[in-house]
N, C-alpha and C positions, 0 to 999 in steps of 0.2 A: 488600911483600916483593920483594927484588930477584930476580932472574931467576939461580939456577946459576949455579956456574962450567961444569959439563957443558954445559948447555944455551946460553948462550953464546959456549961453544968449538964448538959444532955448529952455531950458527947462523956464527959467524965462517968456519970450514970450507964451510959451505956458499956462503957470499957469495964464496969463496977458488973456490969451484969452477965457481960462476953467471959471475963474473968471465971467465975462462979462456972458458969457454964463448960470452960477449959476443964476446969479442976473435975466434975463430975463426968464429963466426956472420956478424961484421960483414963478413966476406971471402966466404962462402961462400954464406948464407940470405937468404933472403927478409928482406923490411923490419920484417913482423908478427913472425917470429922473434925478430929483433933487438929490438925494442919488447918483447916480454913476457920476454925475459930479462932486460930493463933494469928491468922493472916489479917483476920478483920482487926484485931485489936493492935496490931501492926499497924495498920490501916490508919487507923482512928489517931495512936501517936501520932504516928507523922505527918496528920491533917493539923494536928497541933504545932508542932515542930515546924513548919514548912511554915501554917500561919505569921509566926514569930519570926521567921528567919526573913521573910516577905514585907514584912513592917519595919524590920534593923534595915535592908537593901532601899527601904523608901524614904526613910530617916537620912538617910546616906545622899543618896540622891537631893533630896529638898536640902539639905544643907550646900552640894556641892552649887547646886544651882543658885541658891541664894551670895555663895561667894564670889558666883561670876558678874553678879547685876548691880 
């Protein structure tokens, strides 16, 4: 089951906002700052990414099973 359009659009918003925040840390913060903002929005793609990749492996699956019955 794919992931909301809500949830989605919130995770999107938030990567919109970790972003922003990268960019003005990378002037201002410390180095570890920088790094776990960059990590959260790491983060965050690959809640996406994973989503997707989790729905094509179930797609996969329900087909296989439907050619065995």
């Amino acid at each position: 089951m794919a992931l909301s359009e809500q949830v989605m659009g919130e995770i999107d918003s938030a990567q919109t906002h970790l972003r922003e925040a990268l960019a003005f840390a990378a002037r201002n913060e410390k180095a570890f700052i920088v790094k776990s903002l960059g990590e959260m929005i790491h983060a965050l793609d690959n809640l996406s990414d994973a989503d997707e990749f989790m729905d094509t492996v179930q797609d996969i699956m329900n087909q296989q099973d439907d050619e065995y019955q």
